[in-house]
C-alpha positions as CSV (number, residue, x, y, z in Angstrom):
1,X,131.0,155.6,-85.3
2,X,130.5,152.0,-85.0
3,X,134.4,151.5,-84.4
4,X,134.3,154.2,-81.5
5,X,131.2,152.2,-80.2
6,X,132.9,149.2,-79.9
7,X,135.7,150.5,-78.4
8,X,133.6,152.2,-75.5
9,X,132.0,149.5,-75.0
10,X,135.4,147.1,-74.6
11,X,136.7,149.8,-72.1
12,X,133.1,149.8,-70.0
13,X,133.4,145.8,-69.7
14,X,137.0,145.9,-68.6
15,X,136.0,148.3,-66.0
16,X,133.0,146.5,-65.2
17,X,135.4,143.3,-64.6
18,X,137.0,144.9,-62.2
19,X,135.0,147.0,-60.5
20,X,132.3,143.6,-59.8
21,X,135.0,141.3,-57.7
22,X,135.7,144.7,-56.0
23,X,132.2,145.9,-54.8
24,X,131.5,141.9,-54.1
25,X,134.5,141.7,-51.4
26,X,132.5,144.6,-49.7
27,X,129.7,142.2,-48.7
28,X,129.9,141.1,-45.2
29,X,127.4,137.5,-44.1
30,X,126.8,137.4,-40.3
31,X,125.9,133.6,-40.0
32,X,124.1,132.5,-37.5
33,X,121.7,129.7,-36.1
34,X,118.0,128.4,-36.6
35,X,115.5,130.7,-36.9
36,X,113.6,129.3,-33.6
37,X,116.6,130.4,-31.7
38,X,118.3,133.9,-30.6
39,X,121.5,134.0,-32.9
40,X,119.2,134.4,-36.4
41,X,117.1,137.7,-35.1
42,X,120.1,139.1,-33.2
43,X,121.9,138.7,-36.1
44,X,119.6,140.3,-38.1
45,X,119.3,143.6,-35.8
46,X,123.0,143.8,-35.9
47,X,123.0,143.9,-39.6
48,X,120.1,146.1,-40.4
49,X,121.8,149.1,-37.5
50,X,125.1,148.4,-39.2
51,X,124.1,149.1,-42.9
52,X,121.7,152.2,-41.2
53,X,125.5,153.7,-39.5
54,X,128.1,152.4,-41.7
55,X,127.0,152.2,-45.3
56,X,128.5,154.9,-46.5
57,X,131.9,152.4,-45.5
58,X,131.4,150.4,-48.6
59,X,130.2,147.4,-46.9
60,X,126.7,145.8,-46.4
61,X,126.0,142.8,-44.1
62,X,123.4,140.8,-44.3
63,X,122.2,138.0,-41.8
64,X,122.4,134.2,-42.6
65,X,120.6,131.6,-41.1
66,X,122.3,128.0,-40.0
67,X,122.5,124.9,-38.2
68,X,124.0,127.0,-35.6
69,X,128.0,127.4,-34.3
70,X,129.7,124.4,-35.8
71,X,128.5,125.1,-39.5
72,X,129.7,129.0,-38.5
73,X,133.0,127.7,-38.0
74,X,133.2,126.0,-40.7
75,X,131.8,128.6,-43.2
76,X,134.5,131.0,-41.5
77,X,137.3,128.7,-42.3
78,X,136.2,128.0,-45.8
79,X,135.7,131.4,-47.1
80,X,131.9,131.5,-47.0
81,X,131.3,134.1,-44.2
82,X,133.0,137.1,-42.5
83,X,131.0,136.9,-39.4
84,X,129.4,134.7,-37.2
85,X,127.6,134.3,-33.9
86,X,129.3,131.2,-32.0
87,X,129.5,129.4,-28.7
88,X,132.8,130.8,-26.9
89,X,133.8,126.8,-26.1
90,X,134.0,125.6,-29.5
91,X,135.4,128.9,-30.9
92,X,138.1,127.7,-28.8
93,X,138.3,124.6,-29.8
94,X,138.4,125.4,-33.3
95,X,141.3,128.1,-33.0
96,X,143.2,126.0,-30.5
97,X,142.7,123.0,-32.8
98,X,141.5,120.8,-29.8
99,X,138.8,118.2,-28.4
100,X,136.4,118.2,-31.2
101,X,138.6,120.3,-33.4
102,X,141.8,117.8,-33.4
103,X,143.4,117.7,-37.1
104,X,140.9,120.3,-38.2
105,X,142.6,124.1,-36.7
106,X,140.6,127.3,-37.5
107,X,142.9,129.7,-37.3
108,X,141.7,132.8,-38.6
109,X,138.4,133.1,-36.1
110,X,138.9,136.5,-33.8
111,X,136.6,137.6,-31.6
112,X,134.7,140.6,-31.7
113,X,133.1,140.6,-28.3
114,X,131.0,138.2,-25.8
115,X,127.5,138.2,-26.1
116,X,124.9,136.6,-23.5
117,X,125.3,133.1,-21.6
118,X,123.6,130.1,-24.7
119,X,121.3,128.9,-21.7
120,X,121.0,125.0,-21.7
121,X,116.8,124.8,-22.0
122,X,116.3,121.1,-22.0
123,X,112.7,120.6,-22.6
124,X,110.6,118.1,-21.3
125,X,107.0,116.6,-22.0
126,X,105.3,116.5,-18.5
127,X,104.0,112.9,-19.3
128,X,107.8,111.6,-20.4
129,X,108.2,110.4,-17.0
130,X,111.1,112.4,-17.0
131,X,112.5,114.0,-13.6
132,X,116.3,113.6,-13.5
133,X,119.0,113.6,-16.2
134,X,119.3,109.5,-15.7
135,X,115.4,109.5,-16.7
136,X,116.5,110.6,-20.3
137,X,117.9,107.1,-20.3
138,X,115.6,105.8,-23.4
139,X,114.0,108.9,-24.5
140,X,113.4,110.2,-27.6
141,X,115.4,113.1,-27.6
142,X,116.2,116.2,-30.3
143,X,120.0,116.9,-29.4
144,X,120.2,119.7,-32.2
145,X,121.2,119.5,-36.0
146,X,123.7,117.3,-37.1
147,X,127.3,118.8,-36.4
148,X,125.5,121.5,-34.5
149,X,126.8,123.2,-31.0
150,X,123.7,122.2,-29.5
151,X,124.7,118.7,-30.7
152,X,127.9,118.2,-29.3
153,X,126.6,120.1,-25.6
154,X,123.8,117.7,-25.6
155,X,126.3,114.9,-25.9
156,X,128.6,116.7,-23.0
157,X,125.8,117.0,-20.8
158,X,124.3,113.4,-20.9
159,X,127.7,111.9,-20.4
160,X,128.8,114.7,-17.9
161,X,125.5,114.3,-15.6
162,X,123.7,110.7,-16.3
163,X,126.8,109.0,-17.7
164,X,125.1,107.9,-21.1
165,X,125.4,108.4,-24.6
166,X,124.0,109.2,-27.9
167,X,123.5,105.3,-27.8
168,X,121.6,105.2,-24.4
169,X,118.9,107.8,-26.0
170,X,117.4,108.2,-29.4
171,X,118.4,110.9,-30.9
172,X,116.2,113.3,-33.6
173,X,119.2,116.0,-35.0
174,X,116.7,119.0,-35.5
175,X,116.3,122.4,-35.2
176,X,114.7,124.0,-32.1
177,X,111.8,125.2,-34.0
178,X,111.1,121.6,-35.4
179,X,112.3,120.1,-31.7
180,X,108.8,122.5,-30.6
181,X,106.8,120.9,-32.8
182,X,107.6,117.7,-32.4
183,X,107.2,117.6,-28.7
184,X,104.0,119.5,-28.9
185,X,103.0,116.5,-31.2
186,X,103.8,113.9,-29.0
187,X,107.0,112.3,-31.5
188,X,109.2,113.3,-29.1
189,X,110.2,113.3,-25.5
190,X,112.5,116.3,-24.8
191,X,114.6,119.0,-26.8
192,X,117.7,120.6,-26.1
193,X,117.6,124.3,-26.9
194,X,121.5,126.1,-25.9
195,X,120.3,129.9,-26.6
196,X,120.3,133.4,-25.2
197,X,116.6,134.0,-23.7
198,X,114.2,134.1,-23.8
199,X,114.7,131.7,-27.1
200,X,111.5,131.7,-29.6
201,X,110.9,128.0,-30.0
202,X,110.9,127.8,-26.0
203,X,108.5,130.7,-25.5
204,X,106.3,129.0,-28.3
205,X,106.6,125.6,-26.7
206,X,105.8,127.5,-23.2
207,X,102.8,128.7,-24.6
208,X,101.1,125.6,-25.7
209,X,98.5,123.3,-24.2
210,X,101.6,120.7,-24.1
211,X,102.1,120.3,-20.5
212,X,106.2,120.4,-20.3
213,X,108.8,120.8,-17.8
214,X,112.3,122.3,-17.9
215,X,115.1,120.0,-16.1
216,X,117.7,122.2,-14.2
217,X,121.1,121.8,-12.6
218,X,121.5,121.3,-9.0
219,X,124.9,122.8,-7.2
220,X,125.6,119.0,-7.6
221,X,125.3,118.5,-11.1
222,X,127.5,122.0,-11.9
223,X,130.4,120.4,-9.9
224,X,130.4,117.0,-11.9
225,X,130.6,119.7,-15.1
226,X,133.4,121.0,-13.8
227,X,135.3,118.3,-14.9
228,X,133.2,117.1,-18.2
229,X,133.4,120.8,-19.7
230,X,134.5,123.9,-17.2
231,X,133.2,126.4,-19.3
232,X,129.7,126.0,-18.0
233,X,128.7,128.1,-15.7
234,X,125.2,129.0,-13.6
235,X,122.2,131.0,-14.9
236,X,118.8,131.7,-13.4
237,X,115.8,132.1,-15.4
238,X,113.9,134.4,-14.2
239,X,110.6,134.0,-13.5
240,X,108.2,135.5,-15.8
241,X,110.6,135.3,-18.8
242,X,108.4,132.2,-20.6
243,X,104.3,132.1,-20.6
244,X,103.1,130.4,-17.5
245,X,106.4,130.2,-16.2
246,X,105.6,130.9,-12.3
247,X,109.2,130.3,-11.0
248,X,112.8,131.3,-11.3
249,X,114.7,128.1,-13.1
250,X,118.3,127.0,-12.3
251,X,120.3,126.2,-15.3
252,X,123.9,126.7,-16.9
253,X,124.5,128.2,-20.1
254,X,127.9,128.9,-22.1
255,X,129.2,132.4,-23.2
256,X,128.6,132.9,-26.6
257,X,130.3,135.9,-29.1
258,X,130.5,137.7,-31.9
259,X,133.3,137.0,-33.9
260,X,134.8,138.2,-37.6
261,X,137.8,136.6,-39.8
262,X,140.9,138.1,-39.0
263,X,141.2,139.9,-43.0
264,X,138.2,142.5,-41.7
265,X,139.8,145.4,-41.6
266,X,140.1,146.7,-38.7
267,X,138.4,150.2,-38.9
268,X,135.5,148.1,-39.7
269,X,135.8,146.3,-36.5
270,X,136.4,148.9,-34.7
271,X,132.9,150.9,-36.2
272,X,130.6,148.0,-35.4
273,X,131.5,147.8,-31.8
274,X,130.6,151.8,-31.8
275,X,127.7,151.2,-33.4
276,X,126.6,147.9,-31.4
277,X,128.1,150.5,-27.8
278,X,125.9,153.5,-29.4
279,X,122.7,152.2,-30.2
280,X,122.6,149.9,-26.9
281,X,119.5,150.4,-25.5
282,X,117.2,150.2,-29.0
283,X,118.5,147.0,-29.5
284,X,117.4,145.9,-26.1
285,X,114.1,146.9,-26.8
286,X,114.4,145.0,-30.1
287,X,115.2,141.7,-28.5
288,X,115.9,140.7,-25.0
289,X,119.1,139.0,-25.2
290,X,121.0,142.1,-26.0
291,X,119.9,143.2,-22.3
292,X,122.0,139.9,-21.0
293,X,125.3,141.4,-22.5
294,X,128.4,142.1,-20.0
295,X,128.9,145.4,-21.5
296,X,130.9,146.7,-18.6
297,X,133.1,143.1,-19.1
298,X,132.8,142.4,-22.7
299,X,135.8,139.7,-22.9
300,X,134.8,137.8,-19.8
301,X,133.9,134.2,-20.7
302,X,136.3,134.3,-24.1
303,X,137.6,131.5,-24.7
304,X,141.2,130.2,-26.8
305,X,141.0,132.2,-29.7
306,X,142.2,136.2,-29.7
307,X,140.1,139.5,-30.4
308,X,140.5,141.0,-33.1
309,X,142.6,144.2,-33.2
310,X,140.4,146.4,-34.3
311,X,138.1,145.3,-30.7
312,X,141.3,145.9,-29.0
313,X,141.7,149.0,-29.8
314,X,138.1,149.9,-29.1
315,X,138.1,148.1,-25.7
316,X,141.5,149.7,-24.4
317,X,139.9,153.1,-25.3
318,X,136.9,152.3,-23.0
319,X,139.2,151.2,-20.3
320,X,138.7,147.5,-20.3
321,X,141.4,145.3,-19.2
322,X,142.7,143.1,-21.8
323,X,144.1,139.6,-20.4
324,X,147.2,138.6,-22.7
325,X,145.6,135.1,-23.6
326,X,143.1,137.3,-25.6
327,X,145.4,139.8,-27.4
328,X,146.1,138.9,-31.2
């Protein structure tokens, strides 16, 4: 009896050895950005209406906060995601192996589908003497965590429109949630937030007895970006969309997206963009920036890297038009 025992329980482990690295690869991390911003709850609704429509697939996603769209990337490329919410421009980068990404290609990114505009929100405290981009000139400044998106847009946008750099400013590489804090403290002068709105950490900031002000872009200042970083683009704020907020703001913001590694199969792909298509409007009432989608134009503002085929597939049977730069 004991013999037979023993034997069993040899075959049970051998299956269990197998059957473990299997059920792991099913796991699928959606990693995303601080949790003051837009990409951590959005990724979050995502995953819970996924696992609600497609666990019987297998698969289970879960949502990951991050320092945002660089440490994505990177997390992509080394194996220790499947999914990501990203700026479109560095996405780009990454895949194309260019500008910031030179010597350091990420060639398996492939994008799932654009998202809303990342709105520049650059923060200011109302006493900072602060009322043009030169006036930053000095300033203690939060530019985003280290090696961040919000980082490397902060450092476009003070060279692009004042002319300075990380050198001419100090700069605090934190979150937005911590950026809030600080400013509403007085350690600070300004914060760059780069997310879909309305962004938590803003609204929070908004709220406060922190007198603050929020620097836009004239037409001006969109032209010199033209040649700093063309993938900017204009975006009003309504007004309304932040406490005590009385006016419509004029701003810029970069596409951001949804993107997977190129080994998710693509049924899988092809399932979350009917799920994300099919429960549309409860995810609007969920969180705001899924109301500033294209859906109509899902691939406008992609940038460098392909979609996946599993969101062509999807898209072509929807009747979207497909430019070539974006097919795998």
């Amino acid at each position: 009896m004991r013999r037979r025992t023993g034997k069993f329980l040899l075959a049970v482990l051998v299956l269990f050895a197998f059957v473990v690295p299997a059920c792991a690869g099913q796991f699928l991390t959606i990693v995303t950005g601080s949790t003051g911003g837009t990409y951590y709850p959005v990724g979050t609704i995502l995953a819970n209406h996924f696992n609600k429509e497609l666990g019987d697939k297998g698969y289970k996603w879960s949502a990951q906060s991050s320092g945002g769209t660089a440490e994505n990337l990177e997390m992509l490329k080394k194996g220790e995601a499947e999914m990501a919410v990203a700026m479109a421009n560095l996405t780009g980068f990454a895949y194309t192996g260019t500008v910031r990404y030179e010597g350091n290609k990420i060639d398996n990114l492939r994008y799932l589908m654009g998202l809303w505009p990342d709105v520049t929100q650059f923060v200011y405290r109302a006493d900072a003497g602060i009322k043009t981009w030169a006036d930053l000139k000095g300033k203690k400044i939060a530019v985003g965590p280290a090696g961040s998106g919000t980082e490397f847009s902060s450092r476009v946008l003070l060279k692009g429109l004042a002319g300075l750099t990380f050198e001419d400013i100090i700069p605090e590489r934190v979150g937005y949630t911590e950026g809030s804090q600080l400013l509403q403290n007085g350690q600070i002068h300004a914060f760059n937030a780069e997310a879909g709105i309305p962004t938590g950490a803003v609204a929070e900031l908004m709220a406060s007895r922190t007198a603050v002000g929020v620097l836009e872009f004239s037409e001006e200042d969109l032209e010199k970006l033209k040649t700093e970083a063309p993938f900017y683009a204009k975006v009003v704020i309504p007004a309304g969309t932040y406490p005590k907020q009385e006016k419509e703001l004029h701003v810029a913001g970069i596409k951001s997206a949804l993107i997977v590694d190129k080994d998710v199969p693509e049924e899988i792909v092809y399932e979350m963009l009917r799920v994300i298509y099919g429960n549309r409007e409860q995810m609007e009432k969920e969180h705001a920036a899924f109301t500033r989608i294209n859906y109509d134009n899902p691939v406008d503002g992609l940038f460098g890297a392909p979609l996946h085929p599993g969101a062509v597939k999807f898209f072509e049977e929807k009747g979207v038009a497909i430019p070539d730069e974006l097919r795998p």
